[in-house]
N, C-alpha and C positions, 0 to 999 in steps of 0.2 A: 370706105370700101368694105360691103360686107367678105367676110373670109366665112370658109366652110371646113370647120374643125372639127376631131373625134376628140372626146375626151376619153381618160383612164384611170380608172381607183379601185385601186386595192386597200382598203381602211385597215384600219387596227383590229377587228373582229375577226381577221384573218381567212373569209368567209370566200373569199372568189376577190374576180377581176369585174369591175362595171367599165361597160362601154357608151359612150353616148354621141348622139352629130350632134351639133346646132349649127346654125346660122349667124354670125355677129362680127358685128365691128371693136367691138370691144367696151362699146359703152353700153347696147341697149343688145336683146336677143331677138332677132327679125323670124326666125321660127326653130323650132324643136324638133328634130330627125327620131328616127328612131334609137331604142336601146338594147343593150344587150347584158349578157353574163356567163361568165366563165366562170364555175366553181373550182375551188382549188380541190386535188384530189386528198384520201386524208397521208398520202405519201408526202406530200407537196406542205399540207399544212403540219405536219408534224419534223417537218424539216424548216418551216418558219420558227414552229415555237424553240426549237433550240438555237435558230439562231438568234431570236431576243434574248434569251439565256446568255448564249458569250458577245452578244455587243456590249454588254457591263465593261467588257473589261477592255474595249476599242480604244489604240492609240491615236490613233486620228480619224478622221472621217472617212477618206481613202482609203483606207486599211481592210480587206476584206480574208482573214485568216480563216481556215479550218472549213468549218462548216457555214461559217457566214460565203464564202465563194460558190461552194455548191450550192445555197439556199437565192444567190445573186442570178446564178445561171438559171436555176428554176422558177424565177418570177420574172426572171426578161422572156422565156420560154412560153410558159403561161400567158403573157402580156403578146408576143406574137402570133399566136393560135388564135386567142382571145378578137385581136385586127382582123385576122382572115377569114374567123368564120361567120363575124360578124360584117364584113364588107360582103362579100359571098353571100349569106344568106339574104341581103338588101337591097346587090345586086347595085351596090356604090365602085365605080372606077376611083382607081388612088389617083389619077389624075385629077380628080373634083375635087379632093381634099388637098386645101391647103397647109393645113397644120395639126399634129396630135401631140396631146399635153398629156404625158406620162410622168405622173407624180411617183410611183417606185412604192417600196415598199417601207413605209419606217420602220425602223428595227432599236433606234437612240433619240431622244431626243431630249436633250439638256439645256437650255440656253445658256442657262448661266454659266457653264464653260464653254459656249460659244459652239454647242456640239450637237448636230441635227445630221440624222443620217438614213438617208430612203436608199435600198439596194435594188438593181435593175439596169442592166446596161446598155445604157440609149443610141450609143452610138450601133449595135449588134441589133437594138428594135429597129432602127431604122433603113441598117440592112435590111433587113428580113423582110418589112412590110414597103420599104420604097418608097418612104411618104416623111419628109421633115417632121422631126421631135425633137418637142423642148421640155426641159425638166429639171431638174434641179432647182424647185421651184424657190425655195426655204433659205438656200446657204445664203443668199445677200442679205436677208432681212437680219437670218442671225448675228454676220458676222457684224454688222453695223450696230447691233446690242439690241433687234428686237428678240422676241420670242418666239419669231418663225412660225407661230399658227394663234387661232384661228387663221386660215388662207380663201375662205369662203364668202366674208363677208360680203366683199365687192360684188360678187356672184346676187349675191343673196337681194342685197341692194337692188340691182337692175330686175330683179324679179319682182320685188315689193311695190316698184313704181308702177310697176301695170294694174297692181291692183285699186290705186285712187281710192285707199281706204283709211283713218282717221289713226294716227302714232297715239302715242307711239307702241309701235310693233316690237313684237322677237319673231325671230328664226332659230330654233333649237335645235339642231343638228344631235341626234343619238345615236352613234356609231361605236366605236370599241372607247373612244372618250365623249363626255359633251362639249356641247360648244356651242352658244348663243352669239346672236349677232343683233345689236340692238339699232333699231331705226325708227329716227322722229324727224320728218320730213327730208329733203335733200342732201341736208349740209350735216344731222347726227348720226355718224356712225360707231358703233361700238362695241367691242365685240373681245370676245376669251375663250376659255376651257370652264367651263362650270366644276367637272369633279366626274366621276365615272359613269360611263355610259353605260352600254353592253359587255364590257369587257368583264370583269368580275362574273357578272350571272352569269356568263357564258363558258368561263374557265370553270365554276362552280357544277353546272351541268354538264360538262364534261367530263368531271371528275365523280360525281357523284352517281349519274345517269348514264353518262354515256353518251349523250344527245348534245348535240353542237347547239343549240339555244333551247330560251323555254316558250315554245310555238304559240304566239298570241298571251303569251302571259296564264295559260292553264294551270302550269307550277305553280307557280305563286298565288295566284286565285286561289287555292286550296290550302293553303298554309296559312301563320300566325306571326307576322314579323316580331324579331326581338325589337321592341324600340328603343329599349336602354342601351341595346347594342350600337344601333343608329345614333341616338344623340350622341353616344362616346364617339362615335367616329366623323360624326362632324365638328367635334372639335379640332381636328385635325388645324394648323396655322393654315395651311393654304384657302380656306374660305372664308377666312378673315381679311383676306387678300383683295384691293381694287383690281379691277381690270385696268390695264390689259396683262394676262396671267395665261398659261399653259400649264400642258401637264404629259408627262410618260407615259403611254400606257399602262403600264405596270407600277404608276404612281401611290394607290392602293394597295397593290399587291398583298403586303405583308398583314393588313388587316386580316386576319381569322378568326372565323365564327367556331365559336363553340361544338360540342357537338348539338343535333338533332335533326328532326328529319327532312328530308330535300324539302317536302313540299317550304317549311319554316324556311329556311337557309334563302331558298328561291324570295319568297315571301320580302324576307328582312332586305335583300339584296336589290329588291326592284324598290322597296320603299327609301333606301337610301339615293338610290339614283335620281328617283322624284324628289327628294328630301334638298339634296346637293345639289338638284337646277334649281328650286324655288328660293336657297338659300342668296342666289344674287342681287334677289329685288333689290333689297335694301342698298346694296350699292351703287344701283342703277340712277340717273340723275331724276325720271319722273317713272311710278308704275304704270307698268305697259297694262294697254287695253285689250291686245289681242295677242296673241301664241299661235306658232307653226311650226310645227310639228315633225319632220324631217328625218332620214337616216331608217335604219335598220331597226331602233325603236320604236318608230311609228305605229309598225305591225303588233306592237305589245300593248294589246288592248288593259290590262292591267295596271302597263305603267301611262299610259295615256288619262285612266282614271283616276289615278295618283296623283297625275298633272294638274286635272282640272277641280282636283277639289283642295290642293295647296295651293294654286294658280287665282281663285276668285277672288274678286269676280270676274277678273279678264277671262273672255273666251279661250278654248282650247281646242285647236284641230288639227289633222293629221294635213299634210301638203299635199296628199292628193284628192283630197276635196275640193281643192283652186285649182284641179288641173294639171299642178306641176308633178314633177314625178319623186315619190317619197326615195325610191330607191335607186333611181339615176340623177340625182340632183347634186350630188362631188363627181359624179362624173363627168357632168354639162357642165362645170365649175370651172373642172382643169381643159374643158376645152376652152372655153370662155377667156380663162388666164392667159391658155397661151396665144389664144390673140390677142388680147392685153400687152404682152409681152411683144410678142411683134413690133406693135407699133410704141412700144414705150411707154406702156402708160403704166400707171401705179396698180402693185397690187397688193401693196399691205400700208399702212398709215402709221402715227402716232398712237390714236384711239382704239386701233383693232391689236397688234402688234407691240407699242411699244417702242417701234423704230424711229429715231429722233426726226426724220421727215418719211416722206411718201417713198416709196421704192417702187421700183420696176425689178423684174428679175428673169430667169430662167436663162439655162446656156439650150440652145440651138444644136442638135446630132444630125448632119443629114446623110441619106442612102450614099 
């Protein structure tokens, strides 16, 4: 039975709310609805960034102290306005939807103490908007000892197969982390955190500019990457790491550049991210032929060019050149999930995850 679901993501880039319909049963996507966005205001996002600050020091998952509570209230807020004006503007009855998949906000994410925490409170969304949510999508995988992300994969999956194109493929996701999802026909999937996405350049041109990213990669086109700076920082242990592996947002954080000037800074910073997706070939079982391109990176023509000249000879394209949508596609994901969830069916593996069998997940809020 197809179900008709909105998805919701607010990523690590801290950028806004994506909204997205699709259409599915949870194995294949029967059509794609329209999308939407809610940007966060910078009140909203500068009440995020402090509460990644004190989830460092989170006694449990549940625990929402200080200003982690008010930054809770202000992304289920966000997340409700975000439903209404995007049903409103398209002119969607909540009755036609059957399910919304609200992934929340990460704010922790650990596995290895068993410790994954997205703030948003589902059960006050589903007041508000009147439409069954599910969410929490993460706590099973972790607490059974996966990794709790990549969560995309399976998404990613049911999109590749409509393309009837030669593996094996990636799906590179560039949001405030990376995360590839490797696919060589039905049965291989495989998938991780590569190493930093947008997150770094984008706290970097904050701090330096003033400017929330660097628009199509223009900063860094004009700069001089340090490379010696790059090579040291991919020494880092985590990319000597097999998949399946994850990472914090703020897994890099403490890396700091020298001094010089933004355009440099920009520069070194997008070639590490290029640097840190290409560094997985080698762990991958065969070199992928093709690359897709995904996320909020996509739009950084710079780092895109980065891609394809550490990438060859496998092609390199941005995802909305096949059509799908580069900037709603974790949105149409956690719709997707949550009808997966629904009906039970797996949304994290072995191979993507880490978790010793397939898992189903998410708890259920409704109006």
């Amino acid at each position: 039975m197809m179900l008709t679901a909105i998805g919701l993501m607010s990523g690590t880039s801290l950028d806004g709310v994506d909204v997205a319909l699709i259409e599915t049963d949870g194995k294949r996507v029967q059509a794609f609805g329209p999308s939407g966005y809610r940007p966060y205001t910078e009140n909203e996002r500068g009440l995020l960034r402090q509460a990644l600050t004190e989830a460092v020091d989170l006694p449990r998952r549940d625990a929402r102290p200080g200003i982690l509570r008010e930054a809770e209230r202000a992304v289920t807020l966000a997340h409700a306005e975000a439903v209404a004006t995007f049903t409103a503007h398209n002119r969607i009855s909540r009755e036609d939807v059957d399910i919304v998949g609200f992934h929340g906000q990460t704010v922790l994410h650990r596995p290895a103490q068993k410790m994954t925490v997205q703030i948003g409170d589902a059960g006050a969304l589903a007041k508000a908007i009147h439409i069954p949510v599910m969410h929490d999508f993460r706590a099973a995988d972790v607490a059974a000892g996966g990794q709790g992300a990549p969560f995309v994969p399976v998404y990613h999956r049911a999109l590749a197969q409509s393309l009837e194109r030669e593996g094996p493929m990636v799906v590179v996701n560039i949001g405030g982390v990376s995360n590839i999802t490797y696919i060589d026909g039905a049965d291989t999937l495989i998938a991780c955190d590569t190493g930093p996405g947008n997150a770094l350049l984008d706290d970097y041109m904050f701090r330096t500019m003033g400017q929330l990213f660097d628009c199509e990669g223009r900063t860094a086109a004009q700069g001089t990457a340090d490379e010696a700076w790059v090579a040291r920082a991919l020494e880092h242990p985590f990319f000597r790491l097999p998949p399946p592996k994850s990472l914090d947002r703020n897994h890099f954080a403490s890396l700091a550049l020298r001094e010089m000037p933004p355009t440099d800074g920009a520069a070194t910073l997008t070639v590490f991210t290029a640097a840190a997706i290409a560094r997985i070939v080698p762990l991958l079982p065969k070199e992928p032929r093709s690359w897709i391109v995904a996320g909020g990176g996509a739009r950084n023509l710079t780092l895109l060019r980065l891609l394809r000249e550490r990438l060859a000879p496998a092609t390199v394209e941005a995802a909305d050149a096949l059509g799908w949508s580069a900037d709603a596609i974790e949105a149409q994901a956690f719709g997707f999930l949550a009808a997966r969830g629904l009906k039970g069916l797996p949304l994290s593996y072995p191979a993507t995850t880490g978790v010793p069998i397939p898992m189903t997940g998410g708890v259920i809020a409704r109006p």
